[in-house]
C-alpha positions in Angstrom: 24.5 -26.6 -6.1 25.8 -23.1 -6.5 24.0 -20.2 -3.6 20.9 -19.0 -5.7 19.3 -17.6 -2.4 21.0 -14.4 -1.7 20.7 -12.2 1.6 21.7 -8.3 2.6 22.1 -9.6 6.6 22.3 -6.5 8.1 18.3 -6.5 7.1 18.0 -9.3 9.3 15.6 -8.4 12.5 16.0 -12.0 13.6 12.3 -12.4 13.5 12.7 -16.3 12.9 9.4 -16.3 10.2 12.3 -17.9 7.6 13.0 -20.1 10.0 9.5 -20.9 10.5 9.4 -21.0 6.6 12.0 -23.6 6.1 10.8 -27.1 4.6 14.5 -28.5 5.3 15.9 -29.0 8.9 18.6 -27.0 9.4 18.4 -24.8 6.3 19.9 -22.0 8.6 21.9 -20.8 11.0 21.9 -18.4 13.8 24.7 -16.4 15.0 25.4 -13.2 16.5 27.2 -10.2 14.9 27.5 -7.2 16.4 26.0 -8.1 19.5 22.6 -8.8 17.1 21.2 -12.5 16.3 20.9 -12.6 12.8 19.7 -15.8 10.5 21.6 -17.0 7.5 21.1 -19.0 5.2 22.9 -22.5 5.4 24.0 -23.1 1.8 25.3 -26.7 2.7 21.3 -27.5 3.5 19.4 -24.8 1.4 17.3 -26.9 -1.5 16.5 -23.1 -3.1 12.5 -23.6 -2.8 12.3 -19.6 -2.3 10.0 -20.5 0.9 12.4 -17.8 3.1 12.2 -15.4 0.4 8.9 -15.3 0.4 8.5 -15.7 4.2 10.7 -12.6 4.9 9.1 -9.6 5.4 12.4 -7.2 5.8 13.8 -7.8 2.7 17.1 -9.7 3.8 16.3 -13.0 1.4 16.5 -13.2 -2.8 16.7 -15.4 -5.4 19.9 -15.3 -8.2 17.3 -15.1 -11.3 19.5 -16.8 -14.5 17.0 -16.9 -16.8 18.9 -15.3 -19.3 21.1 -17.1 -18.8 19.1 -20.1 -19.3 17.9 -18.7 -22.9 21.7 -17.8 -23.7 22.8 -21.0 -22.9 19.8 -23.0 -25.0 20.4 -20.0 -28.0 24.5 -21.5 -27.7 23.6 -25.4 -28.3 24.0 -26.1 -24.5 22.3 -29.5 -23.9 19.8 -28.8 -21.1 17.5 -31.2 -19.4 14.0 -29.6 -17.0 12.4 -31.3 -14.2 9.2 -29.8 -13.9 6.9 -29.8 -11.4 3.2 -31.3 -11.8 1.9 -27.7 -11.2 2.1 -26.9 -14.8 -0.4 -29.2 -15.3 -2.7 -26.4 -13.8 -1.6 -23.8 -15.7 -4.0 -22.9 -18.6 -1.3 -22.8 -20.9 1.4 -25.2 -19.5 1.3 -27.7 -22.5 2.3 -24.3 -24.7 5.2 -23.4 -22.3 7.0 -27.1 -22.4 6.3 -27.1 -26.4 7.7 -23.7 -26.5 10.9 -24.5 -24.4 11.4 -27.8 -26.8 11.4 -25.5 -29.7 14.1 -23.6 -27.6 16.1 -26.2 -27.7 15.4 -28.2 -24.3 16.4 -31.5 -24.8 14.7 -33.1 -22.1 11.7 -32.3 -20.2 11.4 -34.9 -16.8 7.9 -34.7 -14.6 9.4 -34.6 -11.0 6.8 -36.9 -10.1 8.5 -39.4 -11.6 11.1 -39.8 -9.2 8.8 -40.2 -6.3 7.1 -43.1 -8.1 10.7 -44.8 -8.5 11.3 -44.5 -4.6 7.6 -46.0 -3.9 8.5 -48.7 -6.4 12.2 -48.9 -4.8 10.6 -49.1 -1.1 7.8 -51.5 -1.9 9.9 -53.9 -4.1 11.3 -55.5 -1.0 8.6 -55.9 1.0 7.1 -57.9 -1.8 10.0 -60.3 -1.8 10.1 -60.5 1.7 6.8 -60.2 3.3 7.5 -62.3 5.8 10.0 -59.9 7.5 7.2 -57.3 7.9 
């Protein structure tokens, strides 16, 4: 996955609160420069959730925003497939924004739930066959 969190470092007051933010172990790194403790981002670990950007209070964290992108692509024929998260479900008009993005061209639109119901399927499957090696 390409960097889509961005960060001006010499923001950094090495306050740790993206640190504190991060859902993924190891999502940054700490080193000095300049004699001053600074935290970058770890691309290598990074799943892009925005948590640090959001968490960071100094300005030092953003997001790469390719939504146009997105719309230039789908306007050129590119065949592009969303996962979506359940959270549009709550959204008044969320049904209206995946209709509208078919009619854009989006060729598939996946609920990320889905895959969490395969690994409960995947992880239970055995047991079934095997339940005596509980």
């Amino acid at each position: 996955m390409r960097n889509l969190v961005t960060e001006l470092i010499d923001e950094c007051a090495a306050c740790n609160r993206c640190i504190r933010k991060r859902p993924i172990e190891g999502a940054n790194r700490v080193a000095m420069v300049d004699g001053q403790m600074k935290v970058f981002v770890n691309h290598e670990r990074c799943i892009s959730c925005g948590s640090r950007i959001y968490a960071c209070h100094h300005g030092v964290r953003d997001y790469v925003d390719d939504t146009e992108r997105f719309l230039g692509d789908l306007q050129r024929g590119v065949a592009i497939s969303l996962i979506a998260a359940p959270a549009y479900r709550m959204a008044e008009d969320g049904d209206r924004l995946l209709a509208w993005l078919r009619q854009l061209g989006v060729r598939n639109i996946y609920d990320v739930s889905l895959g969490a119901d395969i690994c409960t399927w995947a992880h239970i499957r055995p047991i079934e066959q095997a339940p005596q090696k509980r």
